[in-house]
N, C-alpha and C positions, 0 to 999 in steps of 0.2 A: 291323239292330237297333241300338238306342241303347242302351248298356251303360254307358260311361266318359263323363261329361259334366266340362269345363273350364268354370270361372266367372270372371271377374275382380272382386273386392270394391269398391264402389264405398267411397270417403272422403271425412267432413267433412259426412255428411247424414245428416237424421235416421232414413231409413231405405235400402234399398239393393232396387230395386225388380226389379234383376238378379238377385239373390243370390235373394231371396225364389220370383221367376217357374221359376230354376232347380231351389232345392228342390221345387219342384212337379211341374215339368216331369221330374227326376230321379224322384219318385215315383212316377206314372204311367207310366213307363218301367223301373221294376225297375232303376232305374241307381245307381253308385256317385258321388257328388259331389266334385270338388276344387277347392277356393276357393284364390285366387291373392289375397295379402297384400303390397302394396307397400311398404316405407319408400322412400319418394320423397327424393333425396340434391337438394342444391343446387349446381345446377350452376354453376356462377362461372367465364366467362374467366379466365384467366391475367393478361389486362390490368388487370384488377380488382380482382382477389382483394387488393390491398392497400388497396382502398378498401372493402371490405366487414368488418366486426368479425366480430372470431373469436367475439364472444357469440354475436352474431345468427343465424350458423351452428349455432352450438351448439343455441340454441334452439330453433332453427327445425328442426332436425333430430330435438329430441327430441318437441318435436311431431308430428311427420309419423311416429316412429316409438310413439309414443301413437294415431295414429288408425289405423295399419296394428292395431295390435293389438285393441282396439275392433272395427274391423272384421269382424277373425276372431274374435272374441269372439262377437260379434250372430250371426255366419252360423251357429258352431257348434250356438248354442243355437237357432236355429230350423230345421238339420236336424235335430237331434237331437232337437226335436218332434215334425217330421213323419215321423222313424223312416227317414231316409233313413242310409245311409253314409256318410260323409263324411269328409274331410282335408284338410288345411290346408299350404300350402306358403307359404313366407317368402320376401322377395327385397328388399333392399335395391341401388338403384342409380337412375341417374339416370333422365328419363322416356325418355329414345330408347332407352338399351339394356333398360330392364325393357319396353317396345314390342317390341322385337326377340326378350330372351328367353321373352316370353310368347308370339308368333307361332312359336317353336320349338317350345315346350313344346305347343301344340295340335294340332303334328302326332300327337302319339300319343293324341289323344281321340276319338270320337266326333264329339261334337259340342262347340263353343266359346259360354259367351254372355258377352256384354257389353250395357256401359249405352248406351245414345242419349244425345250430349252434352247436357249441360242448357244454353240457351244464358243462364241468368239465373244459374248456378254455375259460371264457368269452371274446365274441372278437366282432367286427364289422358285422359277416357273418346275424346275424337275423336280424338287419334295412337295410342293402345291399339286401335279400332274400326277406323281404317284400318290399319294395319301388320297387326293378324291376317286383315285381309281378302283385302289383297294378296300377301301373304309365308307365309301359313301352307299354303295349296295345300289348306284345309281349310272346309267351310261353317262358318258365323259365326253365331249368332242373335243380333239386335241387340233389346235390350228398351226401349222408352218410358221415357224417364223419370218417366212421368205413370200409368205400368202402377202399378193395385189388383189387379187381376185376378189368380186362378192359370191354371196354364197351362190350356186349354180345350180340349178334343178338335173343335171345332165346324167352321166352314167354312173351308175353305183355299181362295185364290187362287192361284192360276199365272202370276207375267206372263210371256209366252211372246212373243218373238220368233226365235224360231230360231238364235240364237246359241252360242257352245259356252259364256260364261259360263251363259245359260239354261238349259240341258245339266246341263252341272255342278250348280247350284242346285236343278233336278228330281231329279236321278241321287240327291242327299245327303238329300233332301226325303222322298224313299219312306218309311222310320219312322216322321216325323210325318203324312204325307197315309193311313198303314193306318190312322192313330188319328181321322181327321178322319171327322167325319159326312158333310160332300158336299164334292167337290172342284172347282174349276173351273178351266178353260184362259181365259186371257183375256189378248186381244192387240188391238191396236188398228192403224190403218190411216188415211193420208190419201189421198186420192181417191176413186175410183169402187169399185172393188175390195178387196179384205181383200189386204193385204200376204203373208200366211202363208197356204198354201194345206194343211199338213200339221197341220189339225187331227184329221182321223180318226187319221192316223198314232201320233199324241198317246194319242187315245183308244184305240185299240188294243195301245200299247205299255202304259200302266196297266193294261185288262185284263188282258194275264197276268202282271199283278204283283197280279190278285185286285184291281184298283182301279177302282170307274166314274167318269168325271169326264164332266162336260158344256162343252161351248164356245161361249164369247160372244165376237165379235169387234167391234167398234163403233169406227165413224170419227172420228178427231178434228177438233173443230170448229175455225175459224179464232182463233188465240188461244192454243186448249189444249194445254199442254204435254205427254208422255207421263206423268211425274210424278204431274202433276194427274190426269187420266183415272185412273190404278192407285186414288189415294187416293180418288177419289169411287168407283170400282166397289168398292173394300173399308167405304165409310159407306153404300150402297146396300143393299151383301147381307149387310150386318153380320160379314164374315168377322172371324175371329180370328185369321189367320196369312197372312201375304204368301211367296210363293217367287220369289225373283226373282235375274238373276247381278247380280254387283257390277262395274261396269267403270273403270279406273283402270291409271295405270302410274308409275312412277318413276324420272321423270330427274333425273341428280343427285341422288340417293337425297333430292330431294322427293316428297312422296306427292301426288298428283293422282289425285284421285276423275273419272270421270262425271259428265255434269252430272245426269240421272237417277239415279245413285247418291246424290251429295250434297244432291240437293233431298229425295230418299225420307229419309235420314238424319236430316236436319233437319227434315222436317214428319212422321212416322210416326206413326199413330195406333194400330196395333196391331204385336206382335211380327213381324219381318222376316227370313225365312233368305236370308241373300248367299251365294254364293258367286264365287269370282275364277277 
């Protein structure tokens, strides 16, 4: 069951298309909502800091802590329309450690969502999206930034290749695949054969989770990347929801996505549950 949902408030746009998906998704799910408010601090080397004006700091600080509040303003007032619970947590600090303390903070949730970077607003959303993905040991739902939509009970996708990220991602997936109308397994294969032979196995493990799912396997043509395949079978069958693992690691406490991870990230057209 999906009880406790974690959001992170997107800032600096006129609307926050996570926060919104959330309240919904929280609705339909009898969950209680907590929105995550950043004041984003200025991080200045040490080599620097005497060539940077203490105005500009100033400034720049009270803005960022004007759009955190804003933020949690907007979100307030649109749970508390749609009659959801909700609360509001503060965090002022810089973007790596509010990355790190929010990826902490998701391990006691349910479920986590955030924004899909916008790449035309450079903003905070892709090191907060990666860090709770890899670090929090928790599924993640990644929302479009381009999401109108509320959350939708309709078709879910499965990408399935037998991996323990994909594991994971199914195993966290079960509360949203009870509320899906049809569900699907769908994996893809280059050569003669379907790579994954453990599609009954699939289907028989949803069964007695009370879930019927159908499987579509289909080969990939010379060219197409796994990426591409996921997002044409989810514009095909019009799904509403991707279940897929997130794969990634970090050396040198750099974050390095999958290349599948990071293309899904970047081109997503509907809502995304990762898991790491």
């Amino acid at each position: 069951m999906i009880r406790d949902i974690l959001v992170n408030l997107t800032q600096g746009a006129d609307t926050d298309p996570a926060a919104s998906f959330a309240v919904s998704l929280a609705k339909a799910h009898g969950a209680h909502l907590t929105g995550l408010a950043v004041t984003y601090e200025i991080d200045v080397p040490p080599f620097y800091m005497g060539a940077v004006p203490t105005d500009f700091i100033d400034a720049q600080m009270k803005e960022n802590a004007e759009a955190a509040a804003k933020a949690a303003e907007d979100f307030r007032a649109v749970a508390q329309a749609a009659g959801v619970p909700c609360e509001i947590r503060t965090l002022s600090a810089s973007l790596g450690l509010a990355a790190n303390a929010f990826a902490e903070m998701s391990r006691l949730f349910d479920l986590t969502v955030v924004a899909q970077p916008d790449p035309d607003r450079p903003g905070p959303e892709e090191v907060i999206a990666e860090t709770v993905l890899l670090d929090s040991g928790r599924a993640v739902l990644l929302v479009p930034y381009v999401q109108t939509a509320p959350y939708a009970a309709g078709r879910a996708v499965v990408a399935w290749d037998g991996s323990r990220a994909a594991a994971r991602a199914l195993n966290e997936a079960l509360p949203l695949l009870h509320k899906a109308h049809q569900v699907e397994i769908f994996s893809v294969y280059r050569g003669n054969a379907p790579a994954q032979e453990d599609g009954a196995d699939i289907v028989r493990h949803l069964a007695r989770h009370n879930l019927s799912a159908q499987v579509r396997s289909l080969p990939l043509g010379s060219g197409v990347g796994v990426a591409e395949a996921i997002l044409n079978e989810v514009a095909d069958q019009g799904a509403d929801l991707v279940v897929m693992g997130g794969y990634g690691h970090s050396p040198l406490r750099e974050l390095v996505l999958g290349g599948v991870t990071r293309e899904i990230l970047s081109t997503m057209t509907v809502p995304v549950l990762m898991a790491h």
